[in-house]
C-alpha positions as CSV (number, residue, x, y, z in Angstrom):
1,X,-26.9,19.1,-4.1
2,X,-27.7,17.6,-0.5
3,X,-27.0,14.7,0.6
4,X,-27.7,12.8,4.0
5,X,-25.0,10.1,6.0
6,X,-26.0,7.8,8.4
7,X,-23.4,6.3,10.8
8,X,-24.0,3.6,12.9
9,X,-21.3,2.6,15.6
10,X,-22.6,-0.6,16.1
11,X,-22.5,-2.1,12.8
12,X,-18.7,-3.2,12.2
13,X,-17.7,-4.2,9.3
14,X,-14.0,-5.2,11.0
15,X,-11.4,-4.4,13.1
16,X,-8.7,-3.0,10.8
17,X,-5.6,-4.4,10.4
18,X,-2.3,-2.1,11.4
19,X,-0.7,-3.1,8.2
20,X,-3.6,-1.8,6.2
21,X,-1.4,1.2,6.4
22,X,1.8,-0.3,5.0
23,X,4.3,0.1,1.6
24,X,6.6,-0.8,-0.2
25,X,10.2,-0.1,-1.5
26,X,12.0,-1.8,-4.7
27,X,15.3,-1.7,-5.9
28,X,14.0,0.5,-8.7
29,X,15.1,4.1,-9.9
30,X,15.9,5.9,-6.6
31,X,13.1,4.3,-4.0
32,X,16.6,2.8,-2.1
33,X,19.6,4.9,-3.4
34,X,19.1,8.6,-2.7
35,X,15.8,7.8,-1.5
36,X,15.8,5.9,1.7
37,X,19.9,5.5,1.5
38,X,22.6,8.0,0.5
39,X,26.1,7.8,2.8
40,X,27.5,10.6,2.5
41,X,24.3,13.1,2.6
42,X,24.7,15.7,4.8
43,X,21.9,14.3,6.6
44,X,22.7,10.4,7.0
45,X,22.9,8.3,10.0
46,X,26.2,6.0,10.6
47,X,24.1,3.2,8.1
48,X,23.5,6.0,5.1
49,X,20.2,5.9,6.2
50,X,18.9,9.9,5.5
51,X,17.3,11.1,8.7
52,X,15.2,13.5,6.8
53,X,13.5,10.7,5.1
54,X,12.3,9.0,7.8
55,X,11.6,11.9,9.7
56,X,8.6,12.2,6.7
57,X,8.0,8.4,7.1
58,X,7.8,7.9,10.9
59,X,4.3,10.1,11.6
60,X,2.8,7.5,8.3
61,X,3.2,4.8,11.6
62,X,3.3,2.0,8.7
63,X,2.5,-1.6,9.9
64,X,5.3,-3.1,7.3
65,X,7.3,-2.2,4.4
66,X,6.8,-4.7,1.6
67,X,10.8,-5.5,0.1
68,X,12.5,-6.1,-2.4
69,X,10.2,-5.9,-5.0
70,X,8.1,-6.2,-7.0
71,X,9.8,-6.6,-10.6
72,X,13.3,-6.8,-9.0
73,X,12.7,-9.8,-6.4
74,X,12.3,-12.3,-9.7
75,X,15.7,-12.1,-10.6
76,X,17.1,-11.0,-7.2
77,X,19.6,-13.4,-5.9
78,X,19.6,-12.0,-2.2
79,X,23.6,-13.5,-1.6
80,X,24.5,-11.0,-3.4
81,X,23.6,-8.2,-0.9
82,X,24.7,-9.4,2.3
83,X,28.7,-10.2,3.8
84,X,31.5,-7.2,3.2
85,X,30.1,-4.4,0.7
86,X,33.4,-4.5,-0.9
87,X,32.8,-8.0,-1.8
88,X,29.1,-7.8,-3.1
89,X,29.0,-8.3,-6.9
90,X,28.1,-5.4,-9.1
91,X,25.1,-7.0,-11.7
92,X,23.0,-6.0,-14.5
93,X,19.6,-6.0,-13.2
94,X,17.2,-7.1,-16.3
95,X,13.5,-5.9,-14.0
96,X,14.6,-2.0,-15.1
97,X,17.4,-2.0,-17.1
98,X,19.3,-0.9,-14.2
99,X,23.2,-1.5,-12.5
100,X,22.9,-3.4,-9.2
101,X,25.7,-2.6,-7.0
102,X,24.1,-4.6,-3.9
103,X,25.5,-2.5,-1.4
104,X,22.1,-2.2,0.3
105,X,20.3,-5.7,0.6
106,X,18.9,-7.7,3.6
107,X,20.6,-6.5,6.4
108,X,20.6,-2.7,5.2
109,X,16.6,-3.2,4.8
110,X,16.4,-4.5,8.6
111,X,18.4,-1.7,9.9
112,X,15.7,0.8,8.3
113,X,12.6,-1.1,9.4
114,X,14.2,-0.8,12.8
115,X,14.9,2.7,12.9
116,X,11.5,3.3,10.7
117,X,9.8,1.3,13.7
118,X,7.9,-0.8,11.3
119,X,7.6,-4.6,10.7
120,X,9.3,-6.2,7.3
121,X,7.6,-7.7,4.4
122,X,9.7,-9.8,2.8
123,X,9.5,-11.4,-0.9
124,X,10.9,-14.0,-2.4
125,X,12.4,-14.7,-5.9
126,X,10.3,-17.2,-7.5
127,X,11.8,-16.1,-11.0
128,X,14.8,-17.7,-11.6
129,X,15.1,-18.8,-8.4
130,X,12.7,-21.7,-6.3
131,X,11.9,-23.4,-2.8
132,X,15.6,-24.1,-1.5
133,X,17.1,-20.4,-2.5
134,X,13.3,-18.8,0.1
135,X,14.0,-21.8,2.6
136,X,17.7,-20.5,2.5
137,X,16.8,-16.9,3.1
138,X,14.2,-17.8,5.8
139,X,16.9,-19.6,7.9
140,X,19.3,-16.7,7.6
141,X,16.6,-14.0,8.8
142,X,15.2,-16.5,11.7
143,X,16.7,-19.5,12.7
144,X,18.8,-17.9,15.5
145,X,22.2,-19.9,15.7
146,X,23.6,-23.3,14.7
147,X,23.2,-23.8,10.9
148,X,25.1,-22.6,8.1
149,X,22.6,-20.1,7.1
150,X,21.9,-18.5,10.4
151,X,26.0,-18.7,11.5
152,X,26.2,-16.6,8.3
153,X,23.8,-14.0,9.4
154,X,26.2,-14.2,12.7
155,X,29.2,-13.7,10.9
156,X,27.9,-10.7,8.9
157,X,27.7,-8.9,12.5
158,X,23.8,-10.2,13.1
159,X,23.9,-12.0,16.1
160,X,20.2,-11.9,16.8
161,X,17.6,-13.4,14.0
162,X,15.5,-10.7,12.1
163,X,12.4,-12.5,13.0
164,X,11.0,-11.5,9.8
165,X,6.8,-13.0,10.0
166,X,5.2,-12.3,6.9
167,X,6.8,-13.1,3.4
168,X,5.8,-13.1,-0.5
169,X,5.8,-15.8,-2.6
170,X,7.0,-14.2,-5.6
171,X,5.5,-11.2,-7.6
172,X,3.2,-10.9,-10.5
173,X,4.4,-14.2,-12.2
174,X,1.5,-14.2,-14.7
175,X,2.8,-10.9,-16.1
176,X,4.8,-11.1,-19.3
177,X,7.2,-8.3,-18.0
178,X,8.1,-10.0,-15.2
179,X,11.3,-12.0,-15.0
180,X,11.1,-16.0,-15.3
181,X,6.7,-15.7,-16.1
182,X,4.9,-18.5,-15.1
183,X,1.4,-20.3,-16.0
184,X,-0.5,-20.8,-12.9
185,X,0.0,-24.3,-12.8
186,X,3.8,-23.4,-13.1
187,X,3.4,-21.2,-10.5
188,X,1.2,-23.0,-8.0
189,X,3.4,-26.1,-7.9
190,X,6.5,-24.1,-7.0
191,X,4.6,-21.8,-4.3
192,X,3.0,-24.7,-2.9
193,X,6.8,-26.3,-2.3
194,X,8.2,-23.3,-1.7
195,X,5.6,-22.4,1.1
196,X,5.8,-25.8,2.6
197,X,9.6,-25.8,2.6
198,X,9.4,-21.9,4.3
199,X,6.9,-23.4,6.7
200,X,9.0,-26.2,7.6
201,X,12.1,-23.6,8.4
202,X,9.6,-21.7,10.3
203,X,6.5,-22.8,11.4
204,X,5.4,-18.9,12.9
205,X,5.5,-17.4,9.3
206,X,2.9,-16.0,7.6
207,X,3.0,-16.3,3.5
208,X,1.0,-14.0,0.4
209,X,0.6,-15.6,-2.2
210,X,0.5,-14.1,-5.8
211,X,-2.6,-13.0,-7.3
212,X,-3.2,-12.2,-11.3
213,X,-1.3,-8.5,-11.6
214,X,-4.1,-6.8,-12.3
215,X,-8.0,-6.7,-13.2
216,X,-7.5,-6.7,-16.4
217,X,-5.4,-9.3,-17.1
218,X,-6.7,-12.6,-19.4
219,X,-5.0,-15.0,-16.8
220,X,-7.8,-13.0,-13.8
221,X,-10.0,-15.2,-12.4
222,X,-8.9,-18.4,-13.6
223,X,-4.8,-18.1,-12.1
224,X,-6.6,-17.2,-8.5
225,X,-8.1,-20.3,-8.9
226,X,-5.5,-22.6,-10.0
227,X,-3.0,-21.2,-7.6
228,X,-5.2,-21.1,-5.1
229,X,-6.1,-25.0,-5.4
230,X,-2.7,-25.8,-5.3
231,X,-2.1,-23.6,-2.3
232,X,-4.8,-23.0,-0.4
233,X,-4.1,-25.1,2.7
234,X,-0.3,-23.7,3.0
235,X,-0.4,-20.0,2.8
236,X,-2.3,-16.9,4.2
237,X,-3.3,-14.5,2.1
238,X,-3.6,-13.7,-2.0
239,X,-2.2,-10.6,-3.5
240,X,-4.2,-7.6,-5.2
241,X,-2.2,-5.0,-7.5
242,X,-4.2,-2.1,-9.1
243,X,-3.0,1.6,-10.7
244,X,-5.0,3.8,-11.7
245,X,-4.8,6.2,-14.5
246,X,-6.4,9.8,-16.4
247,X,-4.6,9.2,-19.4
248,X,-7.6,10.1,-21.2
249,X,-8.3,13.5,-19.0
250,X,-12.2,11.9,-18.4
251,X,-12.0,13.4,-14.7
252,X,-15.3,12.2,-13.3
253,X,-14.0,8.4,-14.2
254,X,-11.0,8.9,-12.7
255,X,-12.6,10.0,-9.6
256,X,-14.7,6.9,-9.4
257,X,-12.1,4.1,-9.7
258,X,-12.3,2.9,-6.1
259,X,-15.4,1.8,-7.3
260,X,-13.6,-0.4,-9.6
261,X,-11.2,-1.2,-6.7
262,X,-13.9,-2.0,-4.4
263,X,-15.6,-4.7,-7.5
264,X,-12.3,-6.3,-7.8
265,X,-12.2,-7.0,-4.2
266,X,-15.2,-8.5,-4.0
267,X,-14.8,-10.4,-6.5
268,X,-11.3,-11.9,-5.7
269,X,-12.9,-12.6,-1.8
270,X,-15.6,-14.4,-3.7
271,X,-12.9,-16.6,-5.7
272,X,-11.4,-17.4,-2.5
273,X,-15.0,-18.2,-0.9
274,X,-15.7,-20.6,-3.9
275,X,-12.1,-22.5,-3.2
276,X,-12.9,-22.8,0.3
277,X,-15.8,-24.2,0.0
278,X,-14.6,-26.8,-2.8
279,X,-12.0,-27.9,-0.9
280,X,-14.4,-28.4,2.4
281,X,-11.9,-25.8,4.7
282,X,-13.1,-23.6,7.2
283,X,-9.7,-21.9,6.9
284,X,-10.0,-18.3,5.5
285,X,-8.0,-16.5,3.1
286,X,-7.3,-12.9,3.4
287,X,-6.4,-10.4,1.2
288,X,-2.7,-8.5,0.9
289,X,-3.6,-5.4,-1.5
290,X,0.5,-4.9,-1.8
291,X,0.3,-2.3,-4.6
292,X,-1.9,0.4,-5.1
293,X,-1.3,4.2,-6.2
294,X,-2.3,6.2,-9.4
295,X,-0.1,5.7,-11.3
296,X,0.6,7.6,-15.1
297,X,2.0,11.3,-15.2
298,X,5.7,9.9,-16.0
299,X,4.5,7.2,-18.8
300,X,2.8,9.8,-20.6
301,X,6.1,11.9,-20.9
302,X,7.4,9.2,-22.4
303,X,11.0,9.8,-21.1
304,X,13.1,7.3,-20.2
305,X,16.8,7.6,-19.1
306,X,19.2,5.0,-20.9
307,X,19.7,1.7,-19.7
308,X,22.3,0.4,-16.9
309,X,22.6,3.5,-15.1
310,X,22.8,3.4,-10.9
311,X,19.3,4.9,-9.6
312,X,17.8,5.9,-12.7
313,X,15.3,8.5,-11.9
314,X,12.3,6.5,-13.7
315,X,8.8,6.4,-12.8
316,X,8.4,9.8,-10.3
317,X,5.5,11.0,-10.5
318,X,4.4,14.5,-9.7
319,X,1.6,14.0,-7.8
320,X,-1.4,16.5,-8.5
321,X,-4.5,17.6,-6.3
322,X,-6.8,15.4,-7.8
323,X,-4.7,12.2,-7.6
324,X,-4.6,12.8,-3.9
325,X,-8.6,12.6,-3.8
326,X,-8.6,9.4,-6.1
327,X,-6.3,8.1,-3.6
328,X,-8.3,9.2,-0.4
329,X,-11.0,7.0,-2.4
330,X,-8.9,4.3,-2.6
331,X,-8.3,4.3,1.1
332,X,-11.8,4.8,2.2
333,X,-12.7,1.4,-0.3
334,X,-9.7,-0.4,1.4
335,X,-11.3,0.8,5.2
336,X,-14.7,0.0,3.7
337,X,-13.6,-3.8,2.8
338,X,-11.3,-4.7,6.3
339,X,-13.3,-7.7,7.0
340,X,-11.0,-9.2,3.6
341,X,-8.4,-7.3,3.3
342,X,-5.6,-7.3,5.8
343,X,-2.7,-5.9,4.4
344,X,-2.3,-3.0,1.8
345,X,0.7,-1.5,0.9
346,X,0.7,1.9,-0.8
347,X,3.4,1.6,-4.0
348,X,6.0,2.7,-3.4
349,X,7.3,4.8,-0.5
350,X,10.3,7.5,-1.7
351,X,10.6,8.7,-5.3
352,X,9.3,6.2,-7.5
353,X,5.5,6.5,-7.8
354,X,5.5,8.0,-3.9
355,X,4.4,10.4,-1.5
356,X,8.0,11.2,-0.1
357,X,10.3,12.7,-2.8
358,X,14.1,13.2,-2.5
359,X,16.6,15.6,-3.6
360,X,20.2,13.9,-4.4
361,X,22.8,15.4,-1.8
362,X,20.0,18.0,-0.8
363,X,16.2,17.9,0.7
364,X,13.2,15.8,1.2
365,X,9.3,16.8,0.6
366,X,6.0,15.2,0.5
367,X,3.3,14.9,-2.5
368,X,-0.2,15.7,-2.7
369,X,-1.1,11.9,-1.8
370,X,1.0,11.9,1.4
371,X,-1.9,13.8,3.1
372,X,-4.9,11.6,3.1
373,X,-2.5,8.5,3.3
374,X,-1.3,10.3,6.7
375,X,-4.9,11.2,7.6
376,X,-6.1,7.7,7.9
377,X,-3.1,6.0,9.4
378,X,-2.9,8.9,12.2
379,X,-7.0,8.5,12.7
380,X,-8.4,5.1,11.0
381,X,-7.4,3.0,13.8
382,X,-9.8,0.8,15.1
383,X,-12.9,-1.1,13.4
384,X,-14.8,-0.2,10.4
385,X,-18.1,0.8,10.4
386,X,-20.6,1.1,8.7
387,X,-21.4,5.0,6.7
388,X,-24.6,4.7,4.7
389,X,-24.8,7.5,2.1
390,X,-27.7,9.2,-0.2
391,X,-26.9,11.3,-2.5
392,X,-27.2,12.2,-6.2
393,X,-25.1,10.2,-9.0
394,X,-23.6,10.4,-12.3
395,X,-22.7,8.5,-15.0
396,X,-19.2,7.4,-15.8
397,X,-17.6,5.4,-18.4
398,X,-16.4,2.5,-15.9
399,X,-20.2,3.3,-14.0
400,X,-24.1,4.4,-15.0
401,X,-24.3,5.3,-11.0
402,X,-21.2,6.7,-9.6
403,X,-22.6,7.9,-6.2
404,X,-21.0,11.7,-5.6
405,X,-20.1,11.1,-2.3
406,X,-17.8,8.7,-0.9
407,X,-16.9,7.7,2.9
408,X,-15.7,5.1,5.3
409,X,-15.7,5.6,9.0
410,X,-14.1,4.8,11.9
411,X,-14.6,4.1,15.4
412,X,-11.6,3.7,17.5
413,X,-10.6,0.9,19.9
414,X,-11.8,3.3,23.0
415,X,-14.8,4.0,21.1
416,X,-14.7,7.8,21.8
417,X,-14.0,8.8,18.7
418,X,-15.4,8.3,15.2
419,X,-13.6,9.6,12.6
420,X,-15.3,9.8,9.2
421,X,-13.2,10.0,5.6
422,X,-15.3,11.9,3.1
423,X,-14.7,12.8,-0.6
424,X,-16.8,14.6,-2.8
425,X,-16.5,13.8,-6.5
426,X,-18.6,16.8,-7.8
427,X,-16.1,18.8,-9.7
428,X,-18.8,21.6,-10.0
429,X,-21.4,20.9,-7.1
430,X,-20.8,21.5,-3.0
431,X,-23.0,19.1,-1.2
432,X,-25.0,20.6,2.2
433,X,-24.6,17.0,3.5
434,X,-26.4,16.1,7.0
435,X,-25.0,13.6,9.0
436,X,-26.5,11.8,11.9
437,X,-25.7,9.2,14.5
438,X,-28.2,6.8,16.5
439,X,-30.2,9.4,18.9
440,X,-28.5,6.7,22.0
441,X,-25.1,8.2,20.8
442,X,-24.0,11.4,22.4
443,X,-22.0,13.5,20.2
444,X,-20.0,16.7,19.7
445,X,-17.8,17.3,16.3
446,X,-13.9,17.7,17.6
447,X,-12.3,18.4,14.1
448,X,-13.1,19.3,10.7
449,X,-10.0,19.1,8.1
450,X,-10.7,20.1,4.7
451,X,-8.3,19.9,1.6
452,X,-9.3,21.8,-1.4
453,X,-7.8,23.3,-4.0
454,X,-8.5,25.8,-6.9
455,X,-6.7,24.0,-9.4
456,X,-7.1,20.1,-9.7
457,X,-3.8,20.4,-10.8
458,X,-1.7,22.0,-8.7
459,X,1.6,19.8,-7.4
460,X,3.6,20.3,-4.7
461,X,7.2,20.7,-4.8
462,X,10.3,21.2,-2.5
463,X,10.4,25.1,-2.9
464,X,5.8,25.0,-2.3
465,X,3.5,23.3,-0.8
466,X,0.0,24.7,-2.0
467,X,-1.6,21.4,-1.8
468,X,-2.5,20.7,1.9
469,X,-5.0,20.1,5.0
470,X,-6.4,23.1,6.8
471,X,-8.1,22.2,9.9
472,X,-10.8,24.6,10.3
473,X,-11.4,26.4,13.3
474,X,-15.0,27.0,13.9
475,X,-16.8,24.1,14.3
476,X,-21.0,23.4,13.8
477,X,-23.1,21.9,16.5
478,X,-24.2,19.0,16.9
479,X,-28.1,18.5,17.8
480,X,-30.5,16.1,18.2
481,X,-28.1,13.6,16.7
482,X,-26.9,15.5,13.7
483,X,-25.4,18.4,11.6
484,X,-25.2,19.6,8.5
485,X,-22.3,20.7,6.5
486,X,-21.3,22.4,3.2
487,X,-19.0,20.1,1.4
488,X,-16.7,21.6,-0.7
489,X,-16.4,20.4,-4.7
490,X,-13.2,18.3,-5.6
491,X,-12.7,18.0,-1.6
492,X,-11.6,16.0,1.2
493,X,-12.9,16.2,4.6
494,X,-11.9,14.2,7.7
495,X,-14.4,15.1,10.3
496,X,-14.0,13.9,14.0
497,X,-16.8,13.1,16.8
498,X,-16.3,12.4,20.4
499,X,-18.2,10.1,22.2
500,X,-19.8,10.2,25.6
């Protein structure tokens, strides 16, 4: 098949937002204990943070880390993990079935962000809990000395505030899993108080509110309304949370769900558009994409470990080739759409549905999906411009015209580079793809990286890494303002120009 791309420097779309490259870690099966936090591992600091662990997270450069959850944070009472680890409770914990011990909580989570150099994302418990339990926690993170709250801190041996900037209000209350559920006019009353009461505490904060948990939900649409009417002058931005799934082995549809992804952000901006302009505002609202992944290979084993165990090791997911290529998608739609979308946060970080695995007492290793998450953070700084592809199509069961290529590009804030994200979704079919650049622009490719695979579903593990970028070492010219290139089936190419 051939195909032609047309960049354009000029036309931005945005400037990208660091913490489009962010995550997230939960108090779920072993994201925090033997993930991020095991004293007593050969390879743990003097907090039980392992160093081989965020040796894998510090080249991801992540704008934040989104904490505690998720599931968890609705019945989270955060009291419980700060002050003297011998006198933390011990709790059931009803989000998985799990035993609480609370011996990492607030504090522990602010000593990784500081040696992961990257910014917290704090959530609230808007489950059992309401507006005076988030004001609480606000003053004990940043109000730096005088009140009961923040003397606490002080006390625990925190002399300095956490400063933390950007919070959640909540997680997924619409959901019928979810601790405490709310209707949206349940749930818009208590984050509208809650938000002004955190506002009042701290006036520099920055607050997501929830969105429907997912697409597909009955409440979608008419809860990002409701909550959004009720909230709309007091927070910031409006949650997104999509997985995506092969359960039914249709390949070529799994491959084209960041179209779906892409839909459903445009048509949660255009929500937000229509409440704006109801309520007369010329305030925007952005969006906070806090969880995306695939996100199935452990549900359809169907195994569960029994209930009120430590650390359970639920929901880790062998990541496979072809996830990772559903996920460069994802990325490339998330680049593609930086004009709304400000935050993202890949779910989660360590072991639970994440590119960074752990062995307990013993080594680390990344997944398949760890590459082109790396690949964008390390090169997708900058703004977003615009890519503008032809190419054949297919049909789909989510799409009749699924094109088979799919790219964002980058230029960066020096504008001497442009980086440009391609997938092809052929499973059978290399594309001789030409791409070209205004003939103003002078040009020479710098680096080609390809990652393809023989077997769509090959994994890596901790003993083999098959699955993995090779940067290739001769490189085509680049004429008159364009070359062509052979692009692999099932592949994914980051390709690199300078500027002059």
């Amino acid at each position: 098949m051939k195909a032609t791309i047309k960049i354009n420097p000029d036309k931005v779309i945005a400037k990208i937002d660091p913490r489009i490259y962010s995550s997230f870690l939960e108090h779920m099966g072993r994201a925090i204990y033997t993930g991020i936090y095991e004293p007593g591992h050969p390879d743990a600091d003097e907090n039980g943070l392992r160093r081989d662990v965020l040796d894998l997270i510090a080249p991801l450069n992540l704008g934040c880390i989104r904490y505690p959850g998720g599931n968890f944070v609705s019945g989270y009472r955060w009291e419980d993990g700060v002050g003297p680890k011998e006198e933390r409770p011990v709790r059931r914990e009803l989000a998985w079935f799990s035993t609480e011990t609370n011996e990492f909580g607030t504090n522990e989570f602010m000593d990784f962000c500081k040696k992961a150099n990257v910014a917290p994302m704090m959530a609230v418990n808007l489950g059992t809990r309401g507006p005076q339990d988030a004001a609480n926690l606000v003053e004990y993170c940043n109000v730096p000395s005088g009140t009961y709250y923040s003397d606490l801190r002080r006390s625990h041996g925190y002399e300095k505030p956490h400063d933390i900037k950007l919070w959640c209000l909540g997680n997924e209350m619409d959901g019928p899993w979810q601790i405490c559920m709310k209707t949206a006019e349940e749930y818009g009353r208590i984050a509208c108080e809650t938000a002004k009461m955190m506002k009042w505490m701290d006036p520099s904060i920055e607050l997501v509110l929830c969105g429907s948990s997912a697409k597909d939900m009955p409440t979608f649409g008419s809860w990002e309304r409701t909550v959004l009417r009720h909230c709309y002058e007091r927070a910031d931005y409006l949650s997104l949370h999509q997985y995506y799934n092969d359960n039914d082995g249709d390949l070529p549809t799994f491959l084209a769900r960041p179209t779906d992804m892409d839909a459903f952000i445009k048509e949660v901006a255009a929500i937000c558009e229509e409440v704006r302009k109801e309520k007369n505002l010329d305030k925007q609202i952005y969006l906070s994409f806090d969880e995306w992944n695939v996100w199935f290979h452990y549900q359809k084993e169907g195994k569960r470990p029994p209930h009120w165990q430590q650390a359970s090791p639920i929901e880790e997911e062998k990541y496979e080739f072809v996830d990772a290529l559903v996920v460069a998608g994802m990325l490339n739609t998330l680049l593609k759409n930086s004009d709304r979308v400000k935050i993202a946060c890949l779910a989660q970080l360590v072991n639970v549905i994440a590119p960074i695995m752990t062995v307990p007492g013993g080594g680390s290793y990344i997944q398949t999906i760890y590459h082109p998450f790396y690949a964008a953070a390390k090169y997708g700084r900058g703004s977003s411009v615009c890519a503008e592809i032809e190419c054949p199509s297919y049909k789909c069961a989510i799409s009749d015209s699924v094109p088979y290529l799919d790219a964002s590009c980058v230029l960066s804030d020096e504008k001497d580079m442009l980086t440009l994200f391609l997938v092809n979704r052929s499973l059978t079919e290399a594309a001789e793809t030409t791409i070209t650049l205004p003939a103003a622009i002078r040009a020479q490719l710098a680096m080609m990286q390809q990652m393809t695979c023989d077997d769509l579903h090959r994994t890596n593990t901790i003993e083999d890494q098959p699955v993995a970028p090779v940067t290739l070492p001769e490189l085509p010219d680049f004429e008159n303002g364009s070359v062509t290139l052979f692009v692999p089936a099932a592949s994914y190419q980051v390709i690199r120009f300078s500027l002059s």
